[in-house]
C-alpha positions in Angstrom: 0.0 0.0 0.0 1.5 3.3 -1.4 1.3 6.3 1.1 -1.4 8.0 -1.2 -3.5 5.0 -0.4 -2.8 4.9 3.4 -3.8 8.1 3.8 -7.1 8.1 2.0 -7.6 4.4 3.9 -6.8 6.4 7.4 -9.3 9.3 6.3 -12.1 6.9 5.7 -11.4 5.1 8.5 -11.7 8.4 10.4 -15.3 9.0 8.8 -16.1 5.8 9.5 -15.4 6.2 13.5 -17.2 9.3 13.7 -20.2 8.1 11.3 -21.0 5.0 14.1 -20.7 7.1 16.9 -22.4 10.1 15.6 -25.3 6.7 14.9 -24.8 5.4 18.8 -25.2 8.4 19.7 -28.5 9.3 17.9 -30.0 5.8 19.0 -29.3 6.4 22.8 -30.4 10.5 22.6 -34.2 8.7 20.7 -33.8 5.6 22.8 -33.5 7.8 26.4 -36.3 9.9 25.1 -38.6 6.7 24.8 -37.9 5.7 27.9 -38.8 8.7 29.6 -41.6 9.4 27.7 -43.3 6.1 28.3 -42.2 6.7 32.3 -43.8 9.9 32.3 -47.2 8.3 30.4 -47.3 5.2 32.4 -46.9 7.7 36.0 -49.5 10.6 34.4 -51.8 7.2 34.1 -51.5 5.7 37.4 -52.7 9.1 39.1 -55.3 9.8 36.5 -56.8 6.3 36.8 -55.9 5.9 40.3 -53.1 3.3 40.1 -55.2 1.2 38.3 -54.5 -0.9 35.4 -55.6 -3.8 33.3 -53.8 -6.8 33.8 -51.2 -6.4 31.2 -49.8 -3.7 31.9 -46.2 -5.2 33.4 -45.6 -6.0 30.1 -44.5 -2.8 29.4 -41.6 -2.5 32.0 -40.6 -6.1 31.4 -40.5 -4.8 27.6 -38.0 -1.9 28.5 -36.1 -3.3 30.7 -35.1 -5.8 28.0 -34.8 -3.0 26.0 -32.1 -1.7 27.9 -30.5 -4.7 28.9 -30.2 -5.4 24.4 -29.1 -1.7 24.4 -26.1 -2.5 27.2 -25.0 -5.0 24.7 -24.9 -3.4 21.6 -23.0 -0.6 23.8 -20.5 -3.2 24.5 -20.4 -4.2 20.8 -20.2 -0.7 19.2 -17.0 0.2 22.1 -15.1 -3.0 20.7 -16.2 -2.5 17.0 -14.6 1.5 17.5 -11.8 0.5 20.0 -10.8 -2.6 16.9 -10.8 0.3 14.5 -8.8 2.4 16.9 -6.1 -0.2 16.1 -6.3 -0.3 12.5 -5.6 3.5 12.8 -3.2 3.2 14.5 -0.9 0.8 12.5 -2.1 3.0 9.6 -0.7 5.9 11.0 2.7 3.7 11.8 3.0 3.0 8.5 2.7 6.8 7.7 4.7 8.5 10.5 8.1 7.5 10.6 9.3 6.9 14.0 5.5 6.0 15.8 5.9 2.7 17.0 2.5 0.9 17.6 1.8 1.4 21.3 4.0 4.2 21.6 1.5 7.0 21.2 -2.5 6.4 21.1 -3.8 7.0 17.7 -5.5 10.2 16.3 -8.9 8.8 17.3 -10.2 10.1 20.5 -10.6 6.7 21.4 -10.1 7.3 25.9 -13.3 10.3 25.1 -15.8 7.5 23.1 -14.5 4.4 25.7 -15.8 7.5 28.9 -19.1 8.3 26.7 -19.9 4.6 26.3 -19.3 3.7 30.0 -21.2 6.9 31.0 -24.3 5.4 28.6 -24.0 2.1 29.8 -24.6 3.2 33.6 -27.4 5.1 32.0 -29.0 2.2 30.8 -28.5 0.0 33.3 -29.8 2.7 35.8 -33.2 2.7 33.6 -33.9 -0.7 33.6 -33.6 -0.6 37.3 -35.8 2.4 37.8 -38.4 -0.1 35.2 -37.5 -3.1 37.6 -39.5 -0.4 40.5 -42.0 0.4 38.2 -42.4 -3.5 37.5 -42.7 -3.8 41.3 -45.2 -1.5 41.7 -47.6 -2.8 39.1 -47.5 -6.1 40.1 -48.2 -5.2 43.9 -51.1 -2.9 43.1 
């Protein structure tokens, strides 16, 4: 691979890392706002009605919370799909830079910022399924 060719490889593998995470991030921004939304209809309910409901209605925590647990996982699997791609920039960029040694320096991808946001949304989903697991709780003791 000619240096021409590396360096148009390392700029789409640049786009690439921020057009997934730019996506990841979308999905958790519309994904937080559905699960907030149905909290707020499901609690707006319960003191309209009364904390009634029909018998059915635990099926929509159980739903979310497997939501979120599914969501926790394709966390996990986006952070290793960008953290694999980490690597392939940075031999790339060994290849380009004379001197770099792989491991010596991280790469130009911001790699320690996505791993923080990713653990940060992870808590935040695993904190929502819990607050569902009360919600759960609740319904099934009315």
């Amino acid at each position: 691979m000619d240096k021409a060719q590396a360096e148009r490889r390392l700029d789409e593998l640049h786009k690439y890392i921020q057009h997934i995470f730019t996506l990841f991030i979308g999905w958790f921004t519309f994904f937080g706002t559905v699960n907030f939304a149905a909290m707020g209809w499901m609690g707006a309910s319960m003191s309209i009605t009364g904390n009634t409901f029909n018998g059915i209605a635990w099926l929509v925590p159980v739903m979310f919370i497997t939501q979120n647990m599914c969501g926790l996982a394709a966390t996990y699997f986006v952070w290793r799909h960008v953290k694999d791609y980490d690597l392939r920039v940075l031999k790339l960029e060994e290849r380009l830079v004379h001197g770099k040694e792989i491991y010596d320096h991280p790469s130009s991808v911001p790699i320690k910022l996505y791993t923080q946001v990713m653990w940060l949304i992870g808590v935040a989903l695993a904190v929502i399924a819990i607050v569902w697991g009360g919600v759960l709780k609740i319904l099934l003791h009315l």
